[in-house]
C-alpha atoms as an extended CHARMM CRD file, in Angstrom:
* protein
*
       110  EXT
         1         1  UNK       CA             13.2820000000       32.6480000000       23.8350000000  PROA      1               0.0000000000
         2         2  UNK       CA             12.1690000000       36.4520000000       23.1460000000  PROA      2               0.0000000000
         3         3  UNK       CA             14.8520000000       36.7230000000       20.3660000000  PROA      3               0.0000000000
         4         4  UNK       CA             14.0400000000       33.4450000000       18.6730000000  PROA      4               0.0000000000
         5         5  UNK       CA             10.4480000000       34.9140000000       18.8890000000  PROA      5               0.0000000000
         6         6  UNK       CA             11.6470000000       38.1060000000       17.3340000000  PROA      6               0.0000000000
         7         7  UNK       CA             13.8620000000       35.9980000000       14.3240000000  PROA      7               0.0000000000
         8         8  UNK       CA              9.9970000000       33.7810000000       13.7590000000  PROA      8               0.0000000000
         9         9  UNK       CA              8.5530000000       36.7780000000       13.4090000000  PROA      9               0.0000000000
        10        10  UNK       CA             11.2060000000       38.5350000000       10.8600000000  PROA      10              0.0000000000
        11        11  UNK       CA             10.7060000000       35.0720000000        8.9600000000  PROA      11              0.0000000000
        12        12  UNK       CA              6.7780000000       35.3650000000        9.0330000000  PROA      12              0.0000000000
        13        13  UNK       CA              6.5000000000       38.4130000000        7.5750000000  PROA      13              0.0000000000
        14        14  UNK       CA              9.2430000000       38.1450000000        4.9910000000  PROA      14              0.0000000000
        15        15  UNK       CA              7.4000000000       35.0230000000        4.2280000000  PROA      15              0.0000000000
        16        16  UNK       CA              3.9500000000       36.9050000000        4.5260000000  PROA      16              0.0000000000
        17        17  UNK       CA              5.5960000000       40.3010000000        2.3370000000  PROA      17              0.0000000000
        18        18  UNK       CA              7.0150000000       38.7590000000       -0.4490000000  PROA      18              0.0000000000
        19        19  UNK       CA              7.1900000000       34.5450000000       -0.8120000000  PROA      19              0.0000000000
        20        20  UNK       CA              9.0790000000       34.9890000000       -4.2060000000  PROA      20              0.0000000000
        21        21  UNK       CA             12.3680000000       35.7940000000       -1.7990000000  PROA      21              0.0000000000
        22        22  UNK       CA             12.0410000000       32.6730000000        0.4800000000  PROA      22              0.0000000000
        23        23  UNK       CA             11.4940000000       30.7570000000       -2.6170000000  PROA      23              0.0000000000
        24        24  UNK       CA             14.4800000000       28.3110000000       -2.9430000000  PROA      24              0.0000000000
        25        25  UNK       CA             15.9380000000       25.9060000000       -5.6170000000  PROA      25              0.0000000000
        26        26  UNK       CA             12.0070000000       25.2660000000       -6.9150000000  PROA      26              0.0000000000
        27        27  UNK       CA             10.9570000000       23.9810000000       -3.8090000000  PROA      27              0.0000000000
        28        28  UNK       CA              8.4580000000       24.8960000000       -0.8570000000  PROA      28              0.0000000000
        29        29  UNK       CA              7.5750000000       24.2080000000        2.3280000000  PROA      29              0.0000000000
        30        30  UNK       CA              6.4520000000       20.3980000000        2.8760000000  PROA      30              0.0000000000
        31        31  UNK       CA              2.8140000000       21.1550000000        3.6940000000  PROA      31              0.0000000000
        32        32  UNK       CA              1.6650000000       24.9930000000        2.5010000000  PROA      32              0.0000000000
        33        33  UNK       CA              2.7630000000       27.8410000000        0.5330000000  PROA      33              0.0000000000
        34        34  UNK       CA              5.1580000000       30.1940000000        1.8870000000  PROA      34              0.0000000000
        35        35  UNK       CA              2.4240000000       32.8830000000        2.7360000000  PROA      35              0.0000000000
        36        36  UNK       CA              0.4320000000       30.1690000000        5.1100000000  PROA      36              0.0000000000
        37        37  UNK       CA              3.5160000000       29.0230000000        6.2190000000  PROA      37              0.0000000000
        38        38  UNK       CA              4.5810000000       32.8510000000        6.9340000000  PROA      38              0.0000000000
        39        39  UNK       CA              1.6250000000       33.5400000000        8.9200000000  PROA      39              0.0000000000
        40        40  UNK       CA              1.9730000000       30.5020000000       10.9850000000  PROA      40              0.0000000000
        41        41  UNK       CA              5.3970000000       31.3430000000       11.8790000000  PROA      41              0.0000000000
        42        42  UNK       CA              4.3870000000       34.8450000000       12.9610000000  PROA      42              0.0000000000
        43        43  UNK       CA              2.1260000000       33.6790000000       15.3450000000  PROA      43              0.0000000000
        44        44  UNK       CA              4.6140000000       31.2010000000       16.8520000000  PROA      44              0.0000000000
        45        45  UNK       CA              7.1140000000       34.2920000000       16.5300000000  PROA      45              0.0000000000
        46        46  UNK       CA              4.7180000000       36.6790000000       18.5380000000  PROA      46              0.0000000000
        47        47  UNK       CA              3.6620000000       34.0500000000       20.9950000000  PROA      47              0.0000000000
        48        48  UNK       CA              7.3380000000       33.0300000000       22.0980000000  PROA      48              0.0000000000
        49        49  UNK       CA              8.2710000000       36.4630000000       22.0990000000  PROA      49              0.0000000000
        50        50  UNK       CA              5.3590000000       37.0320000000       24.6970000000  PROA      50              0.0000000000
        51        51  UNK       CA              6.5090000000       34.1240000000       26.7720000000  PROA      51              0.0000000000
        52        52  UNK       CA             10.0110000000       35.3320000000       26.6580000000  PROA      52              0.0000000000
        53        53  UNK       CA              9.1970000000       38.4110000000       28.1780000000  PROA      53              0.0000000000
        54        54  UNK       CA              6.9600000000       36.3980000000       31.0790000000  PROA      54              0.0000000000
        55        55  UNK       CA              9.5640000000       34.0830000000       31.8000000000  PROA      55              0.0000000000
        56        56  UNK       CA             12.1940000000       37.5340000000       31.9940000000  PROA      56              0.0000000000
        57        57  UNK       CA              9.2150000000       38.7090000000       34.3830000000  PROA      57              0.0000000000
        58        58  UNK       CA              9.9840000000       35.3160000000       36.5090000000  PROA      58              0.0000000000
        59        59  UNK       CA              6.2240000000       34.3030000000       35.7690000000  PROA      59              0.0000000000
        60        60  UNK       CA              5.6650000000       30.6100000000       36.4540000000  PROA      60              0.0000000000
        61        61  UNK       CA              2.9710000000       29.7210000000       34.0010000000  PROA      61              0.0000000000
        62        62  UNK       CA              4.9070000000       31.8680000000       31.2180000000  PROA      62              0.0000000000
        63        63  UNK       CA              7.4280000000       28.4850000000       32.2050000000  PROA      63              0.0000000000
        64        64  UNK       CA              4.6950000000       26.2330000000       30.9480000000  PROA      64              0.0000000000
        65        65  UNK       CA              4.1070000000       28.0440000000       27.6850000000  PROA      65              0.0000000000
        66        66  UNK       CA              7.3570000000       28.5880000000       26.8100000000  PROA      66              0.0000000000
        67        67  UNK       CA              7.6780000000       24.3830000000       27.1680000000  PROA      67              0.0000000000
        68        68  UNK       CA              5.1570000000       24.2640000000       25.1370000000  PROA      68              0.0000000000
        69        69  UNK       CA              5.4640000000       27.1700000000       22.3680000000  PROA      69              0.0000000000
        70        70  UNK       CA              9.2660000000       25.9140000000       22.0410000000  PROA      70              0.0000000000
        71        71  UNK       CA              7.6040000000       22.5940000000       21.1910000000  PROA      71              0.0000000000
        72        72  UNK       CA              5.5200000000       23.5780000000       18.2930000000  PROA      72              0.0000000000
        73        73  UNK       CA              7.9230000000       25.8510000000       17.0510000000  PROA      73              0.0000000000
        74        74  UNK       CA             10.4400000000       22.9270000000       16.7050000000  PROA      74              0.0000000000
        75        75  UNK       CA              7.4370000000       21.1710000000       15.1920000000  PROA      75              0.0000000000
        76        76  UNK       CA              6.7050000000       23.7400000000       12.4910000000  PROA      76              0.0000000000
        77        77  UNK       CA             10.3520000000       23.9800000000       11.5970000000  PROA      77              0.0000000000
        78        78  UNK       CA             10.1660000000       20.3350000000        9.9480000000  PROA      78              0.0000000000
        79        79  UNK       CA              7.9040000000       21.9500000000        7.3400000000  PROA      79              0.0000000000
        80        80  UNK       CA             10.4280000000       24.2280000000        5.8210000000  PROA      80              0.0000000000
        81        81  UNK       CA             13.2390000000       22.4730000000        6.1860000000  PROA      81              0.0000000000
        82        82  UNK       CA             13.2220000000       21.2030000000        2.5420000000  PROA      82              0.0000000000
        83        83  UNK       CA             13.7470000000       24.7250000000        1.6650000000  PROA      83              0.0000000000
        84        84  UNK       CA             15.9830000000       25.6490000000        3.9780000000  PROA      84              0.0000000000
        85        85  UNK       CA             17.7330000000       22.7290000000        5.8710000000  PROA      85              0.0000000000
        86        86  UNK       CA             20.1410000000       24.6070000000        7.7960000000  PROA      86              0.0000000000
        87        87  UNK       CA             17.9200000000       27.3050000000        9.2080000000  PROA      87              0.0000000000
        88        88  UNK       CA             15.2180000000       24.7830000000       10.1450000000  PROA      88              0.0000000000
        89        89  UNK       CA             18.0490000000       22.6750000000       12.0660000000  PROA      89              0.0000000000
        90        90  UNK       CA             19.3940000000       25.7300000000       13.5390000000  PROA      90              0.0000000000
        91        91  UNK       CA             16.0990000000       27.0390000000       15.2850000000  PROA      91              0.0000000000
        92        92  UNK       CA             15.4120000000       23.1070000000       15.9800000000  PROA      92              0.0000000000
        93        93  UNK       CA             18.5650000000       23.2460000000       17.9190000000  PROA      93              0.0000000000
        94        94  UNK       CA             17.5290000000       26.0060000000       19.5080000000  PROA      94              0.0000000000
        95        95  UNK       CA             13.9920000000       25.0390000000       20.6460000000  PROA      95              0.0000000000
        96        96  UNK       CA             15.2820000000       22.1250000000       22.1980000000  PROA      96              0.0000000000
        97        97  UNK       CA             18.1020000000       24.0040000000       23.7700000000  PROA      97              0.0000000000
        98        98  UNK       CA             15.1750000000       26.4940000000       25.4480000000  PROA      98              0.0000000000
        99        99  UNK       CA             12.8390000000       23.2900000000       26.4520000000  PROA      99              0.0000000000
       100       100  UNK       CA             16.0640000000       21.9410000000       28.4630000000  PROA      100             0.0000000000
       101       101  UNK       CA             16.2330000000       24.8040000000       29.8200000000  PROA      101             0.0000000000
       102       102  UNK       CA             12.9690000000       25.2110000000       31.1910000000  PROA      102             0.0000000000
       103       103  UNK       CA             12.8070000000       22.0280000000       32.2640000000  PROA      103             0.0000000000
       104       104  UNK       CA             15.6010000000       20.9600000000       33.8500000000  PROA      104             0.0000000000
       105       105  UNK       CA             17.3740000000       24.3880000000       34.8070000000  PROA      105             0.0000000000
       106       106  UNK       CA             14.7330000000       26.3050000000       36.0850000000  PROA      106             0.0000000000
       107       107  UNK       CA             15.3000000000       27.2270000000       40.0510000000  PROA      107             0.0000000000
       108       108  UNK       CA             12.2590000000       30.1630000000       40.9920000000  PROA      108             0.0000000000
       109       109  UNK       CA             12.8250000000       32.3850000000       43.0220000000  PROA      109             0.0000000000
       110       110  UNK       CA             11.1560000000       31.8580000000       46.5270000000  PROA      110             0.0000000000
C-alpha cells in the first residue's frame, strides 16, 4: 500500500509540475485537467502512503483506512483511464488486490 502511495504521489506531482508531459493522444482526464487531477492524486498518494506505514505499524484503524483509501483510489483511477488505460487498470488491479487483502487476510496479532 505505502509504495502504491509513493507511485500516486510521483503521478500527482508530475501531473501538478508539468501537465503538457501526461498529456496523451489529445485527450484528458474524464472529469478535470491534469493539474486538478494531479493534486487529487497526491493527496490519495500521501494518504495511502500514511496508511501503509500504520498498517506496517500493525495499527488496527490504519486497517480501516487503508479499506477505504484503496477504495477511492480505485475510484479516481476511472478518471484517467482515457488517457492512460493501462496504468489506470494496473493500479485498479492493485487497489483491489490491497482491499482483499485487508479484508479477508488480515490475522492481528493478539
Amino acid at each position: 500500500m505505502a509504495m502504491n502511495g509513493f507511485f500516486g504521489i510521483m503521478y500527482g506531482l508530475a501531473g501538478i509540475l508539468n501537465d503538457k508531459v501526461l498529456h496523451v493522444g489529445g485527450r484528458g482526464p474524464v472529469v478535470l485537467d491534469f493539474t486538478t487531477w494531479g493534486w487529487v492524486t497526491l493527496i490519495l498518494g500521501v494518504l495511502l502512503t500514511l496508511t501503509g506505514v500504520g498498517i506496517l505499524l500493525g495499527n488496527g484503524a490504519a486497517r480501516w483506512f487503508g479499506v477505504a483509501f484503496a477504495f477511492l483510489s480505485a475510484c479516481a483511477q476511472f478518471g484517467t483511464i482515457s488517457s492512460f488505460p493501462l496504468w489506470g487498470l494496473l493500479v485498479i488491479a492493485i487497489d483491489i488486490t490491497i482491499i482483499y487483502q485487508l479484508v479477508a487476510r488480515w490475522h492481528p496479532d493478539f
